[in-house]
C-alpha positions in Angstrom: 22.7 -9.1 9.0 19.2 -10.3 9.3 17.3 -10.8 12.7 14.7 -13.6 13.4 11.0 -13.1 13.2 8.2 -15.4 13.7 4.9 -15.1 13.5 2.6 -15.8 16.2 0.1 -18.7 16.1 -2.4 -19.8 18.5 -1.0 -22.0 21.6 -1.0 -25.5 21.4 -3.7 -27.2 24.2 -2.2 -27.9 27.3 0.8 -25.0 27.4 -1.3 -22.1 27.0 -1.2 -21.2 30.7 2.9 -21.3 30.2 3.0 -19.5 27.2 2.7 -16.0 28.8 6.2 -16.7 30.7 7.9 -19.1 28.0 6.6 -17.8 24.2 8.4 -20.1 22.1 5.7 -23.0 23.7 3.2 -21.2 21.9 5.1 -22.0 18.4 5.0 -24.8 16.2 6.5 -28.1 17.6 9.2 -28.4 14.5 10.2 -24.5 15.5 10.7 -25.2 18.4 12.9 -28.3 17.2 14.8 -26.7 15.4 15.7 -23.5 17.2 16.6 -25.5 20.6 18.8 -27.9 18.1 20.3 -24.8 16.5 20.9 -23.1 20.4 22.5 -26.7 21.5 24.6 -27.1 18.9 26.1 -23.1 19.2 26.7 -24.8 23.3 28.4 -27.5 22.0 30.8 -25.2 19.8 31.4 -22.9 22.4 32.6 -25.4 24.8 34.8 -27.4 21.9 36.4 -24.0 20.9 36.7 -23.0 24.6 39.1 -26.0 25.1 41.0 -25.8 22.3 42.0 -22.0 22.4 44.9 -20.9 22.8 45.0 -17.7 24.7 46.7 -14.2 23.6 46.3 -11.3 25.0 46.6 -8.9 21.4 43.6 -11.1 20.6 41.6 -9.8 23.8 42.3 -6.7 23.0 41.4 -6.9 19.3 37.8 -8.4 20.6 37.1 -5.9 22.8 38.5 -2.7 20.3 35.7 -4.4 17.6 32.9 -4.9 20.2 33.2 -1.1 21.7 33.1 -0.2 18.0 29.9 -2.8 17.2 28.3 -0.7 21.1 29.3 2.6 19.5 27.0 2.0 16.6 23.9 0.8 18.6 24.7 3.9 21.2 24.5 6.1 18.0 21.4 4.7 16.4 19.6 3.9 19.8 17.3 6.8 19.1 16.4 6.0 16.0 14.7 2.2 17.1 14.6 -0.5 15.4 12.0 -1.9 13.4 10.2 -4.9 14.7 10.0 -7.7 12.7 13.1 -8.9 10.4 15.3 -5.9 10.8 19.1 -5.5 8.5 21.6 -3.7 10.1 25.8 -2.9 9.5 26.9 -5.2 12.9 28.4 -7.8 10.6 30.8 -4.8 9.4 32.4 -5.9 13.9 31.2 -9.6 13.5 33.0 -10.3 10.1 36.4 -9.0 10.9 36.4 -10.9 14.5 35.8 -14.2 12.2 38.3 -13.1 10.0 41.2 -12.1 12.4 40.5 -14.0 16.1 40.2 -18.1 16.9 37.0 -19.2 15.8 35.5 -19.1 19.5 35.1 -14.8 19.6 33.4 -15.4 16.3 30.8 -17.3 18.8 30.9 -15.4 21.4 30.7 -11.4 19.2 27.2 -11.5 18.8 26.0 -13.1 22.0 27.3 -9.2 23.1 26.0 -7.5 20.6 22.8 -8.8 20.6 22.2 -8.4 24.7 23.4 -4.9 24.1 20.5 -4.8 21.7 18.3 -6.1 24.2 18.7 -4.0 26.8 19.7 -0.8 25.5 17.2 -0.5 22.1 14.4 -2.5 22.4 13.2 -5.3 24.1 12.0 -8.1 22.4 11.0 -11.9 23.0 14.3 -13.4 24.5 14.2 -16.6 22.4 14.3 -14.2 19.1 17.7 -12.6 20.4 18.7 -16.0 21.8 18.2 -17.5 18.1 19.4 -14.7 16.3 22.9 -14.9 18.3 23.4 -18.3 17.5 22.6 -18.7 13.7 25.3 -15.4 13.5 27.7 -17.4 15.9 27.4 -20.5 14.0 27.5 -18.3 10.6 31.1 -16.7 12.4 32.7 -19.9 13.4 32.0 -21.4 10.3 33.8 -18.3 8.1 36.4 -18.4 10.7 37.4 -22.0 10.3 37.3 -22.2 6.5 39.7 -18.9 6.5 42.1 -20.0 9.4 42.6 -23.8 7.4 44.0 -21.7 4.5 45.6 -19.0 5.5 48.1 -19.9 8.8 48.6 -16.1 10.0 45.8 -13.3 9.6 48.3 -10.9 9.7 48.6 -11.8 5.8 45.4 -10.1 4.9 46.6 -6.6 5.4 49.9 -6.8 3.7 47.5 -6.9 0.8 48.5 -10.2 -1.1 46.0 -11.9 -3.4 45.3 -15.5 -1.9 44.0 -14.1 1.5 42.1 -11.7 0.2 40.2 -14.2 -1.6 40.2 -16.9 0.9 38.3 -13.5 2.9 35.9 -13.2 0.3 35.4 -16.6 0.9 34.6 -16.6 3.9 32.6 -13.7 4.0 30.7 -15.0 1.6 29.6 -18.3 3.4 29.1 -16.0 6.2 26.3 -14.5 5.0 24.9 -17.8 3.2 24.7 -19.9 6.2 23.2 -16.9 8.1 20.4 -16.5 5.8 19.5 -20.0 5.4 19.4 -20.8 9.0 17.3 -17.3 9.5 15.1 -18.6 6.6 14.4 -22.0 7.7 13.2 -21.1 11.2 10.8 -18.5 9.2 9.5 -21.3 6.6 9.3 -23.8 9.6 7.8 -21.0 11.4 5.3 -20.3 8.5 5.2 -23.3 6.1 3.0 -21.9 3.4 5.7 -19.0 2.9 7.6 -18.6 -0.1 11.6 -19.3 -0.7 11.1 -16.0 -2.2 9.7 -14.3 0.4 12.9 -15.0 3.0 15.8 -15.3 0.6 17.2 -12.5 -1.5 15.7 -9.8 -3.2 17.3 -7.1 -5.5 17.7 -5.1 -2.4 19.1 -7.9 0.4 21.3 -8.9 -2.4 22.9 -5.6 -2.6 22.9 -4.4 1.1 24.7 -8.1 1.5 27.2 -7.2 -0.9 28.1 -3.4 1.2 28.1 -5.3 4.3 31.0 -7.9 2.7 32.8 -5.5 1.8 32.8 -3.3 4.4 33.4 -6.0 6.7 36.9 -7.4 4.6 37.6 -3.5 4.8 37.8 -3.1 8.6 39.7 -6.1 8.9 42.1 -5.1 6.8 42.9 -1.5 8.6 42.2 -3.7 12.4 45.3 -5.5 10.8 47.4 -2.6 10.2 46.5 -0.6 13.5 43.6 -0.7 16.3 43.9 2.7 16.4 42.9 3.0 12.6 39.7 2.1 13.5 38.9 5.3 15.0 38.7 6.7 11.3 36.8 3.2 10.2 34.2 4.0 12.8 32.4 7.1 11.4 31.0 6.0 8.2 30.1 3.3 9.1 27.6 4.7 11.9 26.8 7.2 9.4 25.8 4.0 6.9 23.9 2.1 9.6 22.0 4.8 10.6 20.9 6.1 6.8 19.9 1.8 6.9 17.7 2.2 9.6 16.1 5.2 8.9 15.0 3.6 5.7 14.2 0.6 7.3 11.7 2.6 10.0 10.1 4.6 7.0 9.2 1.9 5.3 8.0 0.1 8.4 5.5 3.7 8.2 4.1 2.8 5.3 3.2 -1.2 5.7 0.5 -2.3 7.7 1.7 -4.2 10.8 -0.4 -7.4 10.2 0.0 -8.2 7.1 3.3 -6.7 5.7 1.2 -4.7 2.8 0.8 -1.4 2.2 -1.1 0.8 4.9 -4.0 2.8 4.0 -2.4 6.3 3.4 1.0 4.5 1.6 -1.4 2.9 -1.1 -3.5 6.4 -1.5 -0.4 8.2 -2.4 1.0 5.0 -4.7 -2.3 4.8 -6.2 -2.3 8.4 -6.7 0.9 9.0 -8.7 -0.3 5.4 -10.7 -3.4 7.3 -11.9 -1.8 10.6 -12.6 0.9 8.7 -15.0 -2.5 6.5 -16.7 -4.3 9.8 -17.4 -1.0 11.1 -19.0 0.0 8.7 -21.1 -3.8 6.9 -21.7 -3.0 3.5 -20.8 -5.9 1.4 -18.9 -6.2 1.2 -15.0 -8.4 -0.6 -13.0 -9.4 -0.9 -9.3 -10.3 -3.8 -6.9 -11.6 -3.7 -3.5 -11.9 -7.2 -1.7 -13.3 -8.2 1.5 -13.3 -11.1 3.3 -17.1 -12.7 3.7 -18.2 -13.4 7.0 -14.7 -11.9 8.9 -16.4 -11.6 12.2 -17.4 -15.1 12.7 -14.2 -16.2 12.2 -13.0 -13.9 15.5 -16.0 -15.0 16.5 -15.5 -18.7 16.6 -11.6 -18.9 16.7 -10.5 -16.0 18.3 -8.4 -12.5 17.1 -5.0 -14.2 16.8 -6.7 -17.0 14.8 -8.3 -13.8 12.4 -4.8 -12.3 12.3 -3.4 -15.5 10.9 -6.4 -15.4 8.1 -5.7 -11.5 7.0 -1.7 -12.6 6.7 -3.1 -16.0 4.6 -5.2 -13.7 2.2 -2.2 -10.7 1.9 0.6 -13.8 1.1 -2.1 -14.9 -1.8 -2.8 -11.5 -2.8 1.2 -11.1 -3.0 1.8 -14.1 -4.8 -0.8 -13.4 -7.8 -0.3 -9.8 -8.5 2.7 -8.1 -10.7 5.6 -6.6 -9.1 4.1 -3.4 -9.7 1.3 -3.7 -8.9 -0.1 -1.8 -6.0 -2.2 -3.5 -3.0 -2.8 -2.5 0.5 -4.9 -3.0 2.9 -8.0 -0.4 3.3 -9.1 -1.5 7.2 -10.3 -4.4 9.0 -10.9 -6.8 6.6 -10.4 -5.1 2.8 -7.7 -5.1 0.9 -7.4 -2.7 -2.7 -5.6 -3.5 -5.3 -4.9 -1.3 -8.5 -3.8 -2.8 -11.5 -2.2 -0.6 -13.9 -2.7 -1.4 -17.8 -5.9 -3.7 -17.1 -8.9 -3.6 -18.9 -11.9 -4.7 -18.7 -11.6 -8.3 -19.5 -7.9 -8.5 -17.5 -9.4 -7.4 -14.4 -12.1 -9.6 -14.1 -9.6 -12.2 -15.1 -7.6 -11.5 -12.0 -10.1 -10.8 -9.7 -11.8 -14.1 -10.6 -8.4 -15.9 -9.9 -7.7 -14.2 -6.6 -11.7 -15.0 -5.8 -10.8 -18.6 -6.5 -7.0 -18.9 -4.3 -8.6 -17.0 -1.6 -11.4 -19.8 -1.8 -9.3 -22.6 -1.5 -6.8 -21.3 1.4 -6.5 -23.2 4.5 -5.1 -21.6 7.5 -4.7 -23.6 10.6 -6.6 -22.9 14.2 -6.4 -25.5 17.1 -7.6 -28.5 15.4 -9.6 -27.5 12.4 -8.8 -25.4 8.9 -10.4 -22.0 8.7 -12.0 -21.4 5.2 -13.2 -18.2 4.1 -14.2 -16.4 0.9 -14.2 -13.0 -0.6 -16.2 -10.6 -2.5 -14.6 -8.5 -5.2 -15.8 -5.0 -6.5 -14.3 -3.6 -9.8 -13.8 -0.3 -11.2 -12.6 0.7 -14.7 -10.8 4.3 -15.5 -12.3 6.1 -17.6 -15.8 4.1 -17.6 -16.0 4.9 -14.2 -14.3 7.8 -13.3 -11.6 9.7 -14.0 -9.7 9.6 -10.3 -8.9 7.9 -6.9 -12.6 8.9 -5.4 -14.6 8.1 -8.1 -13.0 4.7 -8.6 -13.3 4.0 -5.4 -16.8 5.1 -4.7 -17.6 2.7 -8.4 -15.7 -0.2 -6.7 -17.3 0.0 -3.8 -20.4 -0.3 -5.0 -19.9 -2.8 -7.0 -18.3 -5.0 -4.0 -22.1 -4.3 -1.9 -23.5 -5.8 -5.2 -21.6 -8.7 -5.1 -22.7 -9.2 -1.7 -26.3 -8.8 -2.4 -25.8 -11.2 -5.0 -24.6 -14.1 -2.4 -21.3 -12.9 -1.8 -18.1 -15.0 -3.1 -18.6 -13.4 -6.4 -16.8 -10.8 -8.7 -19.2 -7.7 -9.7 -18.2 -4.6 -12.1 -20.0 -1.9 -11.5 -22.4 -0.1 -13.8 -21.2 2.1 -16.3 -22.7 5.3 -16.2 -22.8 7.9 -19.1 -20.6 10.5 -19.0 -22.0 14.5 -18.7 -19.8 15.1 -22.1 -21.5 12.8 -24.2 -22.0 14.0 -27.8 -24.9 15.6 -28.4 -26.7 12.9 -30.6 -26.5 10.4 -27.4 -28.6 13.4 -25.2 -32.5 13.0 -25.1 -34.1 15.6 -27.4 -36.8 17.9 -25.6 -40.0 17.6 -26.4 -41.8 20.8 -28.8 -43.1 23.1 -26.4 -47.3 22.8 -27.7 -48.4 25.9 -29.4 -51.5 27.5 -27.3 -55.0 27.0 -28.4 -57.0 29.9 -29.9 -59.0 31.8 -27.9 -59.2 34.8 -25.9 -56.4 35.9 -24.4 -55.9 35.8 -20.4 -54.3 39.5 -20.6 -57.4 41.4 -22.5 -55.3 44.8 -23.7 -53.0 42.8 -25.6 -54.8 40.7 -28.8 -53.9 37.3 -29.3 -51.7 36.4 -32.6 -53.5 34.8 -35.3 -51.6 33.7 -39.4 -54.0 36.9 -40.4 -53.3 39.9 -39.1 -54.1 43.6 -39.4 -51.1 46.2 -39.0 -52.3 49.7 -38.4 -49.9 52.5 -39.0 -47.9 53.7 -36.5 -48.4 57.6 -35.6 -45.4 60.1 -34.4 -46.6 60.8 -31.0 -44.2 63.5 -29.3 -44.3 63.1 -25.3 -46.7 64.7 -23.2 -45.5 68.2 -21.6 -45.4 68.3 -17.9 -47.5 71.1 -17.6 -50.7 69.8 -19.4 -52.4 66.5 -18.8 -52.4 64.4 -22.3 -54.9 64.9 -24.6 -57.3 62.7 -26.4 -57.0 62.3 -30.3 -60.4 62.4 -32.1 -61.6 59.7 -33.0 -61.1 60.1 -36.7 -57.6 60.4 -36.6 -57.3 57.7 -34.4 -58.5 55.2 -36.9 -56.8 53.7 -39.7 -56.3 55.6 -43.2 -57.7 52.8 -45.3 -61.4 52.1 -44.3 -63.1 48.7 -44.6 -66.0 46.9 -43.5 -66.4 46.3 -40.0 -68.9 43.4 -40.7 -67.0 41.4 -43.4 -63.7 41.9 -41.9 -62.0 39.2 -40.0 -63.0 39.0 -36.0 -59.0 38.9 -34.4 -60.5 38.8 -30.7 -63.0 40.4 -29.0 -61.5 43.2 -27.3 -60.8 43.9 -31.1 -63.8 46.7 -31.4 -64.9 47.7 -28.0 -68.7 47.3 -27.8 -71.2 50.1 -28.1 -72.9 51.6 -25.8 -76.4 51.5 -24.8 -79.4 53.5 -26.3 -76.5 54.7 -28.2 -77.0 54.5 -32.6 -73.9 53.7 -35.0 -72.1 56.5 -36.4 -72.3 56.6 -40.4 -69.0 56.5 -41.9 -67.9 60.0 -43.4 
């Protein structure tokens, strides 16, 4: 069944130098109300039930063969811990069949030993939590217990396996766990009034983990009816199923950040991970919010850390309550939260971030005699437009949010879309035409500039020069062209074009 857990506020003035020694002073004064009311009243049954017992000796020894059973199970998962917080574990599977085959006073008095052994022998916790927690399952007990005894005279009945007390068991079992769970949920609504009804009652998951322990609680108290010793083949599964509960209890106490109940850091990488792998696949939209709280330090500042804690659980309860189901948020450190919204565009994610802008804005969360008030700033990314996975998006999104807070903070900014390397080629900036060169001479003079005109000489066979002789010079007249022409009306190409002549020297005639 469920344990109590209460979030800490800041002590009230005048008890804060008692609440180091007595904790529940530092909680509201309707929670404390009501769990001294609920305490009293499991006194008040004790002692009524105490009076009116009468005493049997089978009935001892029943108690103590289901409590050493209820020990051997928190001896066999002792290792394993428990998580803190609102833990679920298989000790109803002892607590139900006491309620179910013993006077209603062992039904008060089964957890109170379950719950020390707790205490001492797997973790510590605040003693008003255990105190409260025994007393909503003792009250839960002697409730089942008196409903099934004023219908069914001997509990022997239930094992012979006749139809009317097994459903008078069910019954029972069944207001069992009701009444448990609503007096567990309204210490954690008094505790925290601006929690949901959906937040403490059932989910797909309680609901069914409820239903196992039923059941395996009407079980045991069917084979404690035939034989104690029967229970020595009851006992191993259900250690085995207590501690396959747990460990999936502690893993998923890995993954969530202890503050604010969301996702840790390296739980929403690998969500959001696997969330952008199946949009890539399939093409669908995706988009990515970081928000941060404005101005986070003066309020730890001004009110103190427990007073800050209070603000980060305020703003992950309304990121919770306006997001999907499967939608996946976390917190990133300190005081930024991410949030990836699979199947949003554009225009959806601006939508939502503008709403969670606007809830944050108007949340009130209590400190000594004033509200605290704060506002975020919101940084969106789109797939695709912005990148393609986790680093870009978040590297887009975080950009955008130091926009947003250049801007005046409280705001929504998307960040810039920039264009993509494998743009089509018309949306690329043509390069400018190289300029051709200017006419002129030439900064290498052996090799003539080119010009539209030009004069091709023809080429000569030239066979390479031996080794043994040094190259020799062609005469000049079969070094020129075949055709002849006019050296004074033909075209100038440069001029290194006709090497000048010499001086004193006369022109040669041509032959």
């Amino acid at each position: 069944m469920a344990a109590t857990s209460h979030a800490s506020i800041q002590p009230r003035h005048g008890v804060s130098t008692l609440v180091g020694r007595w904790p529940l002073l530092g909680q509201r004064r309707a929670l404390v109300i009501y769990l001294a009311a609920m305490v009293a009243l499991d006194l008040v049954a004790i002692t009524v039930f105490a009076v009116t017992l009468d005493f049997r000796w089978p009935d001892v020894y029943t108690f103590a063969a289901l409590m050493g059973c209820g020990a051997v199970c928190i001896e066999a998962t002792r290792r394993l811990g428990v998580p803190a917080g609102v833990s679920r574990d298989l000790l109803s599977a002892w607590w139900l069949p006491v309620a179910l085959l013993l006077p209603p006073l062992y039904a008060l008095f089964a957890p109170i030993v379950l719950q020390a052994l707790l205490q001492v022998r797997v973790r510590a916790t605040v003693l008003y939590r255990r105190v409260t927690s025994a007393a909503a399952i003792g009250l839960a007990g002697c409730t089942a217990s008196v409903l099934f005894h004023r219908f069914v005279a001997e509990p022997g009945l239930l094992s012979q396996g006749s139809g009317p007390p097994i459903i008078f068991a069910v019954l029972a079992a069944v207001l069992f766990a009701l009444l448990n769970i609503a007096l567990i949920a309204i210490a954690a609504l008094t505790a925290e009034p601006d929690m949901g009804w959906r937040e403490v009652l059932w989910d797909k998951e309680s609901l069914l983990l409820d239903i196992v322990e039923l059941c395996l609680g009407i079980s045991v108290a069917i084979v404690c009816g035939l034989n104690l010793a029967l229970l020595l083949l009851a006992l191993p599964p259900v250690v085995l199923l207590q501690r396959s509960l747990l460990h999936a209890q502690l893993q998923a106490a890995a993954r969530t950040d202890a503050k604010t109940g969301l996702l840790n850091a390296a739980a929403w990488h690998r969500e959001a991970d696997m969330e952008i792998v199946r949009a890539r696949r399939t093409g669908a939209s995706l988009a990515l919010l970081i928000v941060d709280i404005d101005h986070f330090k003066r309020v730890n500042d001004a009110h103190g850390h427990l007073a800050g804690d209070q603000v980060l659980i305020g703003v992950a309860s309304t990121l919770r309550g306006q997001l999907r189901e499967y939608d996946v948020v976390g917190r990133f450190g300190g005081e930024e939260f991410v949030v990836l919204l699979p199947g949003a565009d554009a225009h959806e994610a601006r939508r939502v971030a503008e709403r969670l802008r606007t809830r944050i804005r108007h949340l009130a969360v209590p400190a000594d005699d004033t509200l605290i008030r704060v506002t975020v700033s919101t940084g969106v990314a789109l797939m695709n437009d912005h990148g393609d996975d986790l680093i870009e998006l978040l590297a887009a999104a975080d950009l955008a949010l130091y926009r947003a807070k250049e801007l005046g903070r409280d705001r929504v900014c998307v960040s810039v879309i920039q264009p993509q390397p494998g743009s089509p080629p018309d949306e690329q900036p043509h390069p400018e035409p190289h300029p051709l060169p200017e006419p002129g001479p030439h900064p290498h003079p052996e090799i003539p500039p080119q010009s539209q005109s030009q004069i091709e000489a023809p080429s000569l066979p030239l066979s390479p020069p031996s080794p043994q002789s040094p190259p020799q010079a062609l005469p000049r007249s079969q070094s020129q062209p075949q055709h002849q022409f006019d050296p004074d009306s033909a075209p100038r190409l440069g001029p290194d074009l006709d090497p000048p002549p010499l001086p004193g020297s006369q022109p040669q005639p041509q032959p």
